[in-house]
LUMMARGU-218599 format. One record per residue (C-alpha): z, x, y. Coordinates in steps of 0.2 Angstrom, whole numbers, plus 2048, in hexadecimal, padded with zeros to 3 digits. Layout:
REM LUMMARGU-218599
ZXY...
***
This chain:
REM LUMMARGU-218599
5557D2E095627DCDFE55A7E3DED5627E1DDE5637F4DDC56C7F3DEB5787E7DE657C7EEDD85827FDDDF58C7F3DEB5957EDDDE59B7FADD35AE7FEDD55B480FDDB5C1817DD65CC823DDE5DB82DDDA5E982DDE45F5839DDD5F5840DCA5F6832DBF5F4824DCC5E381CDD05DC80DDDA5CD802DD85C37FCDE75B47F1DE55A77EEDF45B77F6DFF5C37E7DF65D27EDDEC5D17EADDA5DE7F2DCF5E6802DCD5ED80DDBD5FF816DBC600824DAE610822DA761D830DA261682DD9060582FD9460081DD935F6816DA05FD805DAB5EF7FCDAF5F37EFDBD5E87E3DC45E47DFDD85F57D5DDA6017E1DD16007D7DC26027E1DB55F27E2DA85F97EED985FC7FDD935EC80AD8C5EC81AD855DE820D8F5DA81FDA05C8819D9C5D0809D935DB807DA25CB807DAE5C27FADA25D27EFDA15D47EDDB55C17EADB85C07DCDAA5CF7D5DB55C47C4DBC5C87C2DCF5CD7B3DD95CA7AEDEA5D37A8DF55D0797DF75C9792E085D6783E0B5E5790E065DC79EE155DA78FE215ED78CE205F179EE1F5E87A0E2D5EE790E38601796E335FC7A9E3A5F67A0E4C607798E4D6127A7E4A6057AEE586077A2E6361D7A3E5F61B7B6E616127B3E7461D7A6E7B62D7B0E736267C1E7D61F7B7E8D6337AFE8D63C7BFE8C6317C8E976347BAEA56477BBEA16467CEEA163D7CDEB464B7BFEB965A7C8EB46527DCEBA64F7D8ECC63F7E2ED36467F3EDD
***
């Protein structure tokens, strides 16, 4: 059993900079958000899918906007499919290499 010390810790985002005036988010190892200082020295806060959230004049604003961000799932019948569809190109991508390696054996005789 998890205590909820624990599991708040677990939960509180990290944040890391990347280069001067670039930062990410991660949360529980999931990406959240990053912030872009701009050449005015605003701070570009964008959310886990590159939408963009707004423009702050701190980076502590910034920070605050991209964790208020809520998150969204993925809906388990939009992964199913994604899924079932990356079997398939699996599957295209065996027979495509197991086709040209037999036609690569067929037409380079064995010395």
């Amino acid at each position: 059993m998890t205590s909820p010390l624990l599991e708040l810790v677990s939960t509180r985002p990290t944040w890391a900079r990347v280069e001067s005036g670039f930062h990410v988010a991660s949360r529980d190892g999931e990406f959240v958000g990053y912030i872009d200082q701009s050449r005015d020295g605003s701070f570009l806060a964008f959310d886990g899918r590159s939408t963009p959230v707004g423009r702050y004049d701190t980076l502590k604003e910034a920070q605050r906007a991209v964790l208020s961000v809520p998150t969204t799932p993925v809906p388990d019948e939009l992964q199913r499919r994604r899924l079932s569809v990356l079997h398939r190109v699996a599957v295209v991508a065996g027979v495509v290499a197991g086709g040209v390696a037999l036609t690569a054996g067929a037409v380079v005789p064995y010395l």
